[in-house]
Biotite code that builds the C-alpha atoms (Angstrom):
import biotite.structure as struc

atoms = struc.array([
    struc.Atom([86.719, 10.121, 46.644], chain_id="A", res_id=1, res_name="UNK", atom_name="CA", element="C"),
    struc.Atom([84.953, 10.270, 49.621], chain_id="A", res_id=2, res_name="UNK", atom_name="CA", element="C"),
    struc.Atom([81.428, 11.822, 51.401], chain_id="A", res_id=3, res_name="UNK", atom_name="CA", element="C"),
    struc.Atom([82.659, 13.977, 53.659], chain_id="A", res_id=4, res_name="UNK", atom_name="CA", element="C"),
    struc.Atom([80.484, 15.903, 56.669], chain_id="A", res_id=5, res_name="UNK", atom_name="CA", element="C"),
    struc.Atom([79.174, 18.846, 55.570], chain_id="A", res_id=6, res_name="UNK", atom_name="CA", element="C"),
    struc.Atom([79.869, 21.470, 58.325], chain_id="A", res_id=7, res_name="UNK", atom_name="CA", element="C"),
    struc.Atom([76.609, 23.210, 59.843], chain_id="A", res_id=8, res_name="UNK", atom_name="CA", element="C"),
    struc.Atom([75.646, 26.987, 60.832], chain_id="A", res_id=9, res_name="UNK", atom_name="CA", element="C"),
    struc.Atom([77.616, 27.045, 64.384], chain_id="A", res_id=10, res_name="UNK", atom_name="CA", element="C"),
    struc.Atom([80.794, 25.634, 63.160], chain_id="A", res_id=11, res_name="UNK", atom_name="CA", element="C"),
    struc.Atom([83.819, 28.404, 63.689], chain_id="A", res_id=12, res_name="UNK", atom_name="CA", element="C"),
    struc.Atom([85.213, 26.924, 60.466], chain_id="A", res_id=13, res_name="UNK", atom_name="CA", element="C"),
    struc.Atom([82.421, 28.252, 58.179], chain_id="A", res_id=14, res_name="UNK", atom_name="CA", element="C"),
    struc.Atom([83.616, 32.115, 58.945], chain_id="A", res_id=15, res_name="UNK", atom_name="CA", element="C"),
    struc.Atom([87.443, 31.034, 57.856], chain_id="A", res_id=16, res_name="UNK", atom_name="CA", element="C"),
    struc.Atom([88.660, 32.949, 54.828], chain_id="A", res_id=17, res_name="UNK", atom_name="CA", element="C"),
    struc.Atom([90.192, 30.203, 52.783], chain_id="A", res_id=18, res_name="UNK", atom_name="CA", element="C"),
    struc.Atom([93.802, 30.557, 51.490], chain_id="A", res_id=19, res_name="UNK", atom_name="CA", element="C"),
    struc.Atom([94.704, 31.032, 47.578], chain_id="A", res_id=20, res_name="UNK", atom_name="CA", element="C"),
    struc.Atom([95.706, 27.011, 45.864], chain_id="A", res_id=21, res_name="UNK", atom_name="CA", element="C"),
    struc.Atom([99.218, 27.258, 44.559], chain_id="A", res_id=22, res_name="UNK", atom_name="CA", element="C"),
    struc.Atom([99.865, 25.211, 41.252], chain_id="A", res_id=23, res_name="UNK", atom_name="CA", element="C"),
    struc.Atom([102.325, 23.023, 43.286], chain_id="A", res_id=24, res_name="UNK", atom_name="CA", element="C"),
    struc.Atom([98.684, 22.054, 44.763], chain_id="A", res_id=25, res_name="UNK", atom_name="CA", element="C"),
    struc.Atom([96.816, 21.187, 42.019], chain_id="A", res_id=26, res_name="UNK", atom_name="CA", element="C"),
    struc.Atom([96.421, 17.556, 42.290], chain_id="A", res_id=27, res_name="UNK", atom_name="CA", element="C"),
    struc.Atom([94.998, 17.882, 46.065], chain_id="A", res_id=28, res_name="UNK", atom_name="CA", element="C"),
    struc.Atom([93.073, 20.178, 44.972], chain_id="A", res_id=29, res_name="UNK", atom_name="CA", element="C"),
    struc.Atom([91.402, 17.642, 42.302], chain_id="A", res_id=30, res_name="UNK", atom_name="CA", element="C"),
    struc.Atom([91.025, 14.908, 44.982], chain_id="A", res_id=31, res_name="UNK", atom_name="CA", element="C"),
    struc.Atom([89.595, 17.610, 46.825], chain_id="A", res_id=32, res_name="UNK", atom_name="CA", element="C"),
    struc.Atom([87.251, 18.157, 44.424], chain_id="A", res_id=33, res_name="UNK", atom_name="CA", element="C"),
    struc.Atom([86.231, 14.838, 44.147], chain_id="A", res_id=34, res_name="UNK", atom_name="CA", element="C"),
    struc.Atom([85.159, 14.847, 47.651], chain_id="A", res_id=35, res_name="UNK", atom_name="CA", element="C"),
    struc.Atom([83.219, 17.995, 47.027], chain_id="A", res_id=36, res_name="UNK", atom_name="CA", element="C"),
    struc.Atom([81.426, 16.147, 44.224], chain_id="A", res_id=37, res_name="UNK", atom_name="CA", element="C"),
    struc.Atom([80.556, 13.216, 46.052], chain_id="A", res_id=38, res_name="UNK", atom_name="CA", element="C"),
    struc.Atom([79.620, 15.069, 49.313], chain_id="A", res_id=39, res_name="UNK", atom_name="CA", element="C"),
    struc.Atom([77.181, 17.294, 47.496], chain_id="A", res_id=40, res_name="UNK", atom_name="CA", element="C"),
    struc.Atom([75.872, 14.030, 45.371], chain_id="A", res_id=41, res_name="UNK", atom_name="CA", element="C"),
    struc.Atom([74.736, 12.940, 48.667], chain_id="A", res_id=42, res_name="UNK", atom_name="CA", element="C"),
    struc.Atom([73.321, 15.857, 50.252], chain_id="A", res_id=43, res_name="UNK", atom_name="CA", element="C"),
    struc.Atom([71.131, 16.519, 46.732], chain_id="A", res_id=44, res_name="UNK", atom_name="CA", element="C"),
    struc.Atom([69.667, 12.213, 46.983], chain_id="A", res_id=45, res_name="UNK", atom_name="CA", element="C"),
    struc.Atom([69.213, 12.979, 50.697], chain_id="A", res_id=46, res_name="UNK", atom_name="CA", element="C"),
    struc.Atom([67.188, 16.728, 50.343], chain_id="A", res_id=47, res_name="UNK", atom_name="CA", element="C"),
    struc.Atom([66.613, 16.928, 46.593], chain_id="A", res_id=48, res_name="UNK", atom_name="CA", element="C"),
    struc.Atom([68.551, 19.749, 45.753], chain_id="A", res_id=49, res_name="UNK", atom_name="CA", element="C"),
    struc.Atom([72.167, 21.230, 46.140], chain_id="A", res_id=50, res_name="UNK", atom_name="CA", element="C"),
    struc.Atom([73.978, 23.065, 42.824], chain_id="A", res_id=51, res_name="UNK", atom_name="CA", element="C"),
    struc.Atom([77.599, 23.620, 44.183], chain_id="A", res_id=52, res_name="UNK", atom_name="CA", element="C"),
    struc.Atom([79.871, 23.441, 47.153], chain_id="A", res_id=53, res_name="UNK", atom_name="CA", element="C"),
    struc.Atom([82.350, 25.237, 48.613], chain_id="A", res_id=54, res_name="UNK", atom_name="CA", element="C"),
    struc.Atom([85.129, 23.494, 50.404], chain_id="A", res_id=55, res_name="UNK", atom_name="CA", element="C"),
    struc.Atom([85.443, 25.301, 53.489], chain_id="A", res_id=56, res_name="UNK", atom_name="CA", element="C"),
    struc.Atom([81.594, 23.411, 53.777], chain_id="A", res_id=57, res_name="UNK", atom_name="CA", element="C"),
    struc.Atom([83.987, 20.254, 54.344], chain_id="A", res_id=58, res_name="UNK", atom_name="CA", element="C"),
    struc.Atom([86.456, 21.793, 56.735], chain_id="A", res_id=59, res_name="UNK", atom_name="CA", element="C"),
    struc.Atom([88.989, 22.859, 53.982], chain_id="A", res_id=60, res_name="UNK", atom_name="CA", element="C"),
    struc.Atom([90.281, 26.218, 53.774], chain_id="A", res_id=61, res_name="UNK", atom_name="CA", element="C"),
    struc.Atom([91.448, 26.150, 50.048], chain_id="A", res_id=62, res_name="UNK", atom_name="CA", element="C"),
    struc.Atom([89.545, 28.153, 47.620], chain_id="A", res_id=63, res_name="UNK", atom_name="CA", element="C"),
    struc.Atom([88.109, 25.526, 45.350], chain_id="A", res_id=64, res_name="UNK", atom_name="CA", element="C"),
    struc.Atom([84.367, 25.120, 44.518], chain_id="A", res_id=65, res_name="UNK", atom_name="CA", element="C"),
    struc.Atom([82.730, 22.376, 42.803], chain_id="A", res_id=66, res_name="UNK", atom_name="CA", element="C"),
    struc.Atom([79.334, 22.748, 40.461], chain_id="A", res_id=67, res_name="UNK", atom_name="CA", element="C"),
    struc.Atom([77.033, 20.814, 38.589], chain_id="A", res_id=68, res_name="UNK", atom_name="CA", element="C"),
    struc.Atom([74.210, 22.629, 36.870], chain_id="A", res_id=69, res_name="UNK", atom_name="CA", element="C"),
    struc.Atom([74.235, 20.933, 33.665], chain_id="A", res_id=70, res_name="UNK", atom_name="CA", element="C"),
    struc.Atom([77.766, 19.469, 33.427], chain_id="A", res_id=71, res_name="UNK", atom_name="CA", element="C"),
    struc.Atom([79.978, 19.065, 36.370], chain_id="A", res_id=72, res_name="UNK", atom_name="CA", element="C"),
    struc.Atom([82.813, 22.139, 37.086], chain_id="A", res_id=73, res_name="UNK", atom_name="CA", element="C"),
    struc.Atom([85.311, 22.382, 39.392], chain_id="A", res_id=74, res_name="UNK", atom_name="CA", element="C"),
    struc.Atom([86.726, 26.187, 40.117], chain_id="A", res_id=75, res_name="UNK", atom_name="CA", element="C"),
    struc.Atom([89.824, 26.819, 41.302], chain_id="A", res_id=76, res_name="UNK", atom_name="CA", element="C"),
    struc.Atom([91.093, 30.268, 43.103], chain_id="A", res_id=77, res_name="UNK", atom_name="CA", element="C"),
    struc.Atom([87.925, 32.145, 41.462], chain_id="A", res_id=78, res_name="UNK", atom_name="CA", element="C"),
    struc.Atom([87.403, 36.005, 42.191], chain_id="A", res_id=79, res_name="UNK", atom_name="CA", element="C"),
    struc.Atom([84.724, 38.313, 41.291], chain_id="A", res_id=80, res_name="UNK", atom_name="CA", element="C"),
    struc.Atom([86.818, 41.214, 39.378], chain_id="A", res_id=81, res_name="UNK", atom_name="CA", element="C"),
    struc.Atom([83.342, 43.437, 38.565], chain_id="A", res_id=82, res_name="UNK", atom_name="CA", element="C"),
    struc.Atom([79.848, 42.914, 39.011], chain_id="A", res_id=83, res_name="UNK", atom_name="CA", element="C"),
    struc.Atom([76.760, 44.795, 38.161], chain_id="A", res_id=84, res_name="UNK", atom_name="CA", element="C"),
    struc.Atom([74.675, 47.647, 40.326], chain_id="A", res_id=85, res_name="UNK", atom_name="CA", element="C"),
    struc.Atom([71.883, 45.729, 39.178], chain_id="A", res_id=86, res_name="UNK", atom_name="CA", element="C"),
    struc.Atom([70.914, 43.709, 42.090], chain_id="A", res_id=87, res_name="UNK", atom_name="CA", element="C"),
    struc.Atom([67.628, 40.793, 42.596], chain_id="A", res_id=88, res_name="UNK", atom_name="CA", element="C"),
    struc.Atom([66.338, 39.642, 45.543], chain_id="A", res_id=89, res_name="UNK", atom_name="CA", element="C"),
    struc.Atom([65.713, 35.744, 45.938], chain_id="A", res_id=90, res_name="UNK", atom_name="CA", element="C"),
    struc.Atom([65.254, 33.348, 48.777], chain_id="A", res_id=91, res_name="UNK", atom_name="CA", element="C"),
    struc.Atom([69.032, 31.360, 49.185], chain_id="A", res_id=92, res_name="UNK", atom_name="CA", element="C"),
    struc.Atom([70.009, 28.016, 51.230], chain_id="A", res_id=93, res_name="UNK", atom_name="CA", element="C"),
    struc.Atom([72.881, 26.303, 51.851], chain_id="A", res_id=94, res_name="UNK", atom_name="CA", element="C"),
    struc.Atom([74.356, 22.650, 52.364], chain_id="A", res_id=95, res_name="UNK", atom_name="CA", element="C"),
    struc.Atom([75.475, 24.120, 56.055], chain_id="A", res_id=96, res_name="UNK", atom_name="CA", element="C"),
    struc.Atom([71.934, 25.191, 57.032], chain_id="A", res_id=97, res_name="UNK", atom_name="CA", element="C"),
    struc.Atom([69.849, 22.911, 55.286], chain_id="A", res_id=98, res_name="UNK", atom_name="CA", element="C"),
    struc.Atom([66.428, 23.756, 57.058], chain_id="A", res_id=99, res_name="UNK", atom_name="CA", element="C"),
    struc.Atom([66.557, 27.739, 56.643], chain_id="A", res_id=100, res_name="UNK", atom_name="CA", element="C"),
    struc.Atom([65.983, 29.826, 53.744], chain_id="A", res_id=101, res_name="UNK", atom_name="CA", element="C"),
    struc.Atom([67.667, 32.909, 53.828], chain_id="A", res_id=102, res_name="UNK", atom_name="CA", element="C"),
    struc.Atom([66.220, 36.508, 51.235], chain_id="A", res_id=103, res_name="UNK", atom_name="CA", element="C"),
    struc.Atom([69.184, 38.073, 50.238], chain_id="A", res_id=104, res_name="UNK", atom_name="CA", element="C"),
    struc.Atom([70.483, 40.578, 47.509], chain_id="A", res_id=105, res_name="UNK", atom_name="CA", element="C"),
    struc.Atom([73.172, 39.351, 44.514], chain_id="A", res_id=106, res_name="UNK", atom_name="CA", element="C"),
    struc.Atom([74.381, 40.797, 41.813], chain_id="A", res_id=107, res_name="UNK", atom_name="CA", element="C"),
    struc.Atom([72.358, 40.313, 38.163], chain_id="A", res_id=108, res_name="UNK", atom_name="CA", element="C"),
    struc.Atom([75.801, 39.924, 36.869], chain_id="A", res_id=109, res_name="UNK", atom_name="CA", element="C"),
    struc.Atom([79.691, 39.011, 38.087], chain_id="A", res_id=110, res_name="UNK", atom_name="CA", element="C"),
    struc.Atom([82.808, 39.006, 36.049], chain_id="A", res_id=111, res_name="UNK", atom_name="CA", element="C"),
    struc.Atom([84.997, 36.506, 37.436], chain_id="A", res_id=112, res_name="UNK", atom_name="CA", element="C"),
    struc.Atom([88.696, 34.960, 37.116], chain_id="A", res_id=113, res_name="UNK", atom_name="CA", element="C"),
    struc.Atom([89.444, 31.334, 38.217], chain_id="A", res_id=114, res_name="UNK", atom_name="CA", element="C"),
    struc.Atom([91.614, 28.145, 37.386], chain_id="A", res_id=115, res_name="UNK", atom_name="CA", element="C"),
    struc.Atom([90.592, 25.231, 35.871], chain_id="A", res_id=116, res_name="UNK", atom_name="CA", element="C"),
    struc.Atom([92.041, 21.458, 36.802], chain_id="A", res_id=117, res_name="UNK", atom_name="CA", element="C"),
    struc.Atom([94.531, 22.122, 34.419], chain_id="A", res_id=118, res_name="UNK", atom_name="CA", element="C"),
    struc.Atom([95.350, 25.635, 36.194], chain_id="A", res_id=119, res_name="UNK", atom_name="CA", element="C"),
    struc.Atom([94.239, 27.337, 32.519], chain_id="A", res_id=120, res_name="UNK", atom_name="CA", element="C"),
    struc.Atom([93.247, 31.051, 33.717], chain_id="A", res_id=121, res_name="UNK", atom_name="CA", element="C"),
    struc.Atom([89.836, 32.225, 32.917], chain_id="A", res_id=122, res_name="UNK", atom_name="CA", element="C"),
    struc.Atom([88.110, 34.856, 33.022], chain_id="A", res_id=123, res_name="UNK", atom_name="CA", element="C"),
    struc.Atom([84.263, 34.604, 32.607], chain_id="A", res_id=124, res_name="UNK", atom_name="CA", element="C"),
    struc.Atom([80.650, 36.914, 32.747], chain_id="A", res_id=125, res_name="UNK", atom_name="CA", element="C"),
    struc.Atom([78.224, 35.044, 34.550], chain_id="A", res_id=126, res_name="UNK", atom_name="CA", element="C"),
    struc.Atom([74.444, 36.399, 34.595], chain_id="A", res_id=127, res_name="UNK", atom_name="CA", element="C"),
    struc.Atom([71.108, 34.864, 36.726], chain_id="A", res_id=128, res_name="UNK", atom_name="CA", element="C"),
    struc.Atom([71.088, 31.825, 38.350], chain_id="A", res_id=129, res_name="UNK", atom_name="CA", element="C"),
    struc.Atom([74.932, 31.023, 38.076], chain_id="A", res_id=130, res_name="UNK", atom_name="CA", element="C"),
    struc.Atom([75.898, 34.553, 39.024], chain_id="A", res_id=131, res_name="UNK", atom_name="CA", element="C"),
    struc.Atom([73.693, 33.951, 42.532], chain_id="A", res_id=132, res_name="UNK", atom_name="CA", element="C"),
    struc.Atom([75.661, 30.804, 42.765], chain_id="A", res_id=133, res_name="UNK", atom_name="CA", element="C"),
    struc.Atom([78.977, 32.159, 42.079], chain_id="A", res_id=134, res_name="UNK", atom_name="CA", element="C"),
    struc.Atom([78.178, 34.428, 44.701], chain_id="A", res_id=135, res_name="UNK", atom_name="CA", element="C"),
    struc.Atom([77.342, 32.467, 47.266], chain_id="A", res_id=136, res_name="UNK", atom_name="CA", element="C"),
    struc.Atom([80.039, 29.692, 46.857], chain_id="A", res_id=137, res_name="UNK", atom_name="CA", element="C"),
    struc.Atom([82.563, 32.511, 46.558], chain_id="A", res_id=138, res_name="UNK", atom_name="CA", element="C"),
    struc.Atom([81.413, 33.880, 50.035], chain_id="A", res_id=139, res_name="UNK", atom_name="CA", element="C"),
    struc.Atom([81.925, 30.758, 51.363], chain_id="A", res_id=140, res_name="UNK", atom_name="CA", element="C"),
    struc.Atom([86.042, 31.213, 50.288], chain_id="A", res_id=141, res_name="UNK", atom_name="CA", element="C"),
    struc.Atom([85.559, 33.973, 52.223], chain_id="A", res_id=142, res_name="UNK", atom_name="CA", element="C"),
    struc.Atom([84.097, 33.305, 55.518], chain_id="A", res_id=143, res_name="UNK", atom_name="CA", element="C"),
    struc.Atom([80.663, 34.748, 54.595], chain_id="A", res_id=144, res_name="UNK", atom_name="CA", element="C"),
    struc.Atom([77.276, 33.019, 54.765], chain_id="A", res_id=145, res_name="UNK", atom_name="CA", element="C"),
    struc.Atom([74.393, 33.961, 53.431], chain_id="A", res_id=146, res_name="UNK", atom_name="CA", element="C"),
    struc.Atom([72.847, 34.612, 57.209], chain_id="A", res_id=147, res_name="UNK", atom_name="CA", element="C"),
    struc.Atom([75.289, 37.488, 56.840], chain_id="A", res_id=148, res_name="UNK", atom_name="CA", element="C"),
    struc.Atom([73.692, 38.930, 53.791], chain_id="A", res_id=149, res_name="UNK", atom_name="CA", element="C"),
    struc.Atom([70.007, 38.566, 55.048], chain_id="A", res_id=150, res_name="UNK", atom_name="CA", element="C"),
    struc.Atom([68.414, 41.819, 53.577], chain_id="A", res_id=151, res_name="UNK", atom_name="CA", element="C"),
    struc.Atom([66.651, 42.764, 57.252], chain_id="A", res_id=152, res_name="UNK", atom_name="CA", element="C"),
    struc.Atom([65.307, 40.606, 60.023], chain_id="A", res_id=153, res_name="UNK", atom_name="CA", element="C"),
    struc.Atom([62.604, 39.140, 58.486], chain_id="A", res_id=154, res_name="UNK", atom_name="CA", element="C"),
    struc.Atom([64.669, 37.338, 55.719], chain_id="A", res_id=155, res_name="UNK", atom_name="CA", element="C"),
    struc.Atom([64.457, 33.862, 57.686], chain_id="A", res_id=156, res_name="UNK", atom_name="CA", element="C"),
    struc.Atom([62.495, 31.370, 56.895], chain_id="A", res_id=157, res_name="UNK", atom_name="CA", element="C"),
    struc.Atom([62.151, 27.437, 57.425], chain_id="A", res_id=158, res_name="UNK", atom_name="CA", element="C"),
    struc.Atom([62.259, 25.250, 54.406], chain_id="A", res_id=159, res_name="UNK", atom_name="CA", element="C"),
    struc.Atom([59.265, 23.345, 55.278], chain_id="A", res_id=160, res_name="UNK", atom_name="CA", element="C"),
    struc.Atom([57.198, 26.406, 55.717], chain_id="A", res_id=161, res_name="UNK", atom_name="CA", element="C"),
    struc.Atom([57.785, 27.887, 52.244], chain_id="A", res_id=162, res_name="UNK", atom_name="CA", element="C"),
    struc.Atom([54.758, 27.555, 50.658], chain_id="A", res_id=163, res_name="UNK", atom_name="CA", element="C"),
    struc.Atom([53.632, 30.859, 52.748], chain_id="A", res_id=164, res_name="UNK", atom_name="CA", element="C"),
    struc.Atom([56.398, 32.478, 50.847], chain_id="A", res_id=165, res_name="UNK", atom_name="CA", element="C"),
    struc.Atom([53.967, 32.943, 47.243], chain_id="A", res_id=166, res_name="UNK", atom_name="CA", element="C"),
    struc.Atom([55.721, 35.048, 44.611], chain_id="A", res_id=167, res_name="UNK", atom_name="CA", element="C"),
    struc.Atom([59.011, 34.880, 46.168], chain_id="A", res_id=168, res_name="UNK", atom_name="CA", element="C"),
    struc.Atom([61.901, 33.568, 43.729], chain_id="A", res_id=169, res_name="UNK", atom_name="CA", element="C"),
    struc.Atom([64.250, 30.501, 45.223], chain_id="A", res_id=170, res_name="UNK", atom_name="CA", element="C"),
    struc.Atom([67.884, 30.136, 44.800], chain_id="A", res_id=171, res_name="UNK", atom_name="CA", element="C"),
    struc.Atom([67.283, 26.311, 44.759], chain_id="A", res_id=172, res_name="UNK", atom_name="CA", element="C"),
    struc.Atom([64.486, 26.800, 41.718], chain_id="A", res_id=173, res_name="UNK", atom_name="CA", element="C"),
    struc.Atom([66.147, 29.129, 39.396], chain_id="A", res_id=174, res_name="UNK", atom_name="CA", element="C"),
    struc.Atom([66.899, 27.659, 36.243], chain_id="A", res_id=175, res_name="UNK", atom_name="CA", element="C"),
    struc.Atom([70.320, 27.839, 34.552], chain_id="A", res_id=176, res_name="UNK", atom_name="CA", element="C"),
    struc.Atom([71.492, 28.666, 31.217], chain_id="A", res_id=177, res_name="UNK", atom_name="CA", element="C"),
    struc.Atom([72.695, 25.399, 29.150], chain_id="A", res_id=178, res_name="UNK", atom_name="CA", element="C"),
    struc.Atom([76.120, 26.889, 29.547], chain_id="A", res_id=179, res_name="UNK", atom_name="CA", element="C"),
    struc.Atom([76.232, 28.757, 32.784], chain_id="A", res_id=180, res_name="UNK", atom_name="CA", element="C"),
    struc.Atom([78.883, 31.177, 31.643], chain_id="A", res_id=181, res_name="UNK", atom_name="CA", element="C"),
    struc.Atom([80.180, 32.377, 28.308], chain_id="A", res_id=182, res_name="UNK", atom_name="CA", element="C"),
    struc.Atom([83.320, 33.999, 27.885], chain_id="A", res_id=183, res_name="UNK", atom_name="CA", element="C"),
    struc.Atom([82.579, 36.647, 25.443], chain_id="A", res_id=184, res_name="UNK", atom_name="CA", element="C"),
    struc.Atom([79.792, 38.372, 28.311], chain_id="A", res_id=185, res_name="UNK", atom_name="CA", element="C"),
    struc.Atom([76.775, 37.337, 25.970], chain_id="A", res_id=186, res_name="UNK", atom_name="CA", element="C"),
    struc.Atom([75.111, 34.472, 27.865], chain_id="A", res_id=187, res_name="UNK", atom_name="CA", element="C"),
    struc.Atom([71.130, 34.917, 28.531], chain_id="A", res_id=188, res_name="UNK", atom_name="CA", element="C"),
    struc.Atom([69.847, 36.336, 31.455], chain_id="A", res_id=189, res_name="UNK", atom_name="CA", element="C"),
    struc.Atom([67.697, 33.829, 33.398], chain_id="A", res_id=190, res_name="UNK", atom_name="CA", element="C"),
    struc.Atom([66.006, 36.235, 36.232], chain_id="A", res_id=191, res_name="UNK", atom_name="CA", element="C"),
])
């Protein structure tokens, strides 16, 4: 367990696609996970907020993400398989640009597939706050930021200027479900 650096908007690293874990991997990938835990623990007493972290955001190109909404998650290999045409619109940030807030477009919805830390397959709807999430992190695996996803060129703006931003919804305000994901597609929709 250990707090790594969290890599910034710059670094060549951060537009990596990350490679697939193999199950012969599987206890890295829990230490690595660790890490990812204890990195973002940091980053959230340091700014006050931070919901889940990719791990190319600590220089490893393996597709594992850690959460913690309401329990903590770690998400091996996951893959969105469908998502909805539904789309919202919502101010994002990120660990790796701490001081911008980014409007972009997600899905309402996701269906994805991932591994657990016991490399159990699952495959999960996820609506509202955790589908934005999802979506996010699972750029990350894949060499995307949200910069990239910036729905025109007026979709910047500095954290600390906000507050001229009235009405606008916040990827780091949304409020999850209790259970961020059911299996059975029923969960709640939170936006």
């Amino acid at each position: 367990m250990l707090i790594r650096d969290i890599l910034l908007l710059g670094n060549p690293t951060l537009h990596q696609r990350s490679e697939p874990l193999q199950e012969t991997e599987l206890a890295e990938a829990i230490a690595i996970g660790k890490d990812l835990r204890d990195t973002m623990n940091a980053f959230r007493e340091r700014h006050g907020w931070g919901r889940a972290i990719a791990a190319p955001q600590i220089g490893v190109l393996k597709k594992i993400v850690y959460l913690q909404i309401d329990k903590p998650w770690l998400m091996l290999n996951p893959l969105v398989i469908s998502s909805s045409d539904e789309m919202i619109t919502l101010w994002d940030d990120c660990m790796s640009f701490p001081d911008l807030l980014v409007r972009v477009k997600r899905h309402a919805w996701i269906f994805i597939e991932y591994r657990d830390e016991t490399w159990n397959e699952h495959r999960l709807r996820v609506d509202g706050a955790s589908s934005e999430l999802l979506q996010h992190e699972i750029d990350h695996l894949d060499g995307i930021l949200a910069v990239s996803r910036a729905t025109d060129g007026a979709s910047f703006a500095l954290q600390s200027q906000r507050h001229f931003l009235r009405g606008e919804s916040f990827a780091n305000k949304l409020t999850a479900p209790s259970s961020p994901v059911t299996q059975d597609g029923t969960a709640p929709r939170t936006n």
